[in-house]
N, C-alpha and C positions, 0 to 999 in steps of 0.2 A: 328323726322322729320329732325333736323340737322345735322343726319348722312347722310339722303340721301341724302340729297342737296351738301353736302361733299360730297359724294361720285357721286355725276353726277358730279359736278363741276372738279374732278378729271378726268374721264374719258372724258372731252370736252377737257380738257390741254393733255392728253397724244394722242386726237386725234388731237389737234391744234399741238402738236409735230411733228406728224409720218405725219400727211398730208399738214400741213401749207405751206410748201416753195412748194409742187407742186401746189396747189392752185395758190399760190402768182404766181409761174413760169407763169401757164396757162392761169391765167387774164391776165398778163401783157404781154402776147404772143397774145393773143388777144386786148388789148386794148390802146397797145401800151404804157401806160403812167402809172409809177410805182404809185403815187398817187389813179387814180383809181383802178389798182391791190391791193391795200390794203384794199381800200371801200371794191371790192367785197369780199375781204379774209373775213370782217367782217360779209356782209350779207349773204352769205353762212354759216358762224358758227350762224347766227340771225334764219335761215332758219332751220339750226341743232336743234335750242335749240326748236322753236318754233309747229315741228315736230315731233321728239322723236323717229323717225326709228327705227324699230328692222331689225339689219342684221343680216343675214343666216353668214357669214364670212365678214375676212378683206376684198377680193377681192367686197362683194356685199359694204361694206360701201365704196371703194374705188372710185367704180364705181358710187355711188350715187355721190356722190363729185365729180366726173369729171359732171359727169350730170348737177350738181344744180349749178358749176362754170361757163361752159358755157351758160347755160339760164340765168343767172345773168349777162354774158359779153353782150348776143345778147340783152336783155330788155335795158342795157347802150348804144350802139350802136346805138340800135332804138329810144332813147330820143330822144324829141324833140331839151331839151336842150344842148343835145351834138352837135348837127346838125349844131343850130344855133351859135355855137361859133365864137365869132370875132377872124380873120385870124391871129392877133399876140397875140391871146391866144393860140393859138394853139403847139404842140409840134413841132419844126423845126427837123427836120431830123437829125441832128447833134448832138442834144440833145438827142434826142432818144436813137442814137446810144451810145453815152457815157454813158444811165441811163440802158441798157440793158448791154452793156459790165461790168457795175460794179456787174449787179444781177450777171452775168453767167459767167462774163472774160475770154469771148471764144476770142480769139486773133487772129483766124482760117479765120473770115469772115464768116464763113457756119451761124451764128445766126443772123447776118447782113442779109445774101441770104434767110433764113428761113421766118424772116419778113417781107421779100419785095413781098412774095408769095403775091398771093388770099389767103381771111379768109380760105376758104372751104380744102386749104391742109396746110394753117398752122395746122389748126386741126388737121388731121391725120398724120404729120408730126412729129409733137410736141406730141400726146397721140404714136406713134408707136418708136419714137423712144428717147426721154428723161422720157417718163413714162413708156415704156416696156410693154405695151399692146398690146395682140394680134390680129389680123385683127377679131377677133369673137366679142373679147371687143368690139372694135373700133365700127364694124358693131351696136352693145347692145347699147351703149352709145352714138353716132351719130343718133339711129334709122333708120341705113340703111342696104341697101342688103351688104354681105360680099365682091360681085363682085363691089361693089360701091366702095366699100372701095380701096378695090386693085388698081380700075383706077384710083382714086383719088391719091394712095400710088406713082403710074408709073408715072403720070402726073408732082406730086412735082419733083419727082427722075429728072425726064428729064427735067424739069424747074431749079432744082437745080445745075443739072449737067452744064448747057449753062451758068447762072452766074457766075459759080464758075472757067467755064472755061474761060471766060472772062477776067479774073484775072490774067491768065496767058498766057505767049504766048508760043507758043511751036515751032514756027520756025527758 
């Protein structure tokens, strides 16, 4: 019996390996605040251990993990007690920025403009294009039409594109 449990115990660490930092990335792309990114890093691996999934492949266990990290953000989101958080508990923008540029030290600004989206295209933002997901995934893992996904995909772009352009002047 203490082989097996060695031997799950192994396979949780070599998936805490291979998935942990996009976990961490995608909460904390969602939740704004590295702190809670690490909660959910843990209740997703709680959710891992307490479930026992057998995947068909890496891609299916991949995609369960974007799955059970986002439903993990939107349950925090929807708290009550995040809701009601007093205004200088909150994370000041500033802070933000400084606690996201240290995850990613994108120095570009584009992780800045990523953020400042609506949730609905940081999603597809952030799985299409730092986790290299295809619009079929996206559609699997979102639970939406493929065409959803796309407008959503055009919509970031052109939302992206107007902040970014902002930044610079061109005349």
């Amino acid at each position: 019996m203490n082989g097996v449990s060695l031997r799950a115990n192994e396979t949780l660490e070599a998936t805490l390996d291979q998935y942990g930092d996009m976990i961490l990335r995608l909460a904390f792309s969602c939740l704004k605040n590295r702190e809670d990114a690490e909660d959910v890093l843990q209740d997703v691996f709680v959710k891992l251990i307490e479930h026992r999934p057998k995947f068909e492949s890496s891609e299916h266990e991949k995609a369960w993990l974007i799955r059970v990290t986002i439903n993990v953000c939107r349950n925090r989101l929807r708290s009550p007690w995040r809701r009601h958080k007093e205004l200088n508990e909150a994370v000041s923008e500033t802070a933000f920025v400084e606690q996201w540029d240290s995850v990613l030290e994108d120095e570009s600004g584009v992780m800045t403009a990523v953020m400042q989206l609506p949730h609905k295209y940081q999603e597809v933002i952030h799985l299409f294009y730092f986790e290299d997901c295809s619009i079929a995934q996206i559609a699997a893992i979102l639970r939406k039409k493929e065409s959803t996904v796309r407008s959503l995909l055009y919509r970031a772009r052109a939302m992206l594109k107007d902040s970014l352009k902002e930044g610079w002047n061109f005349e």
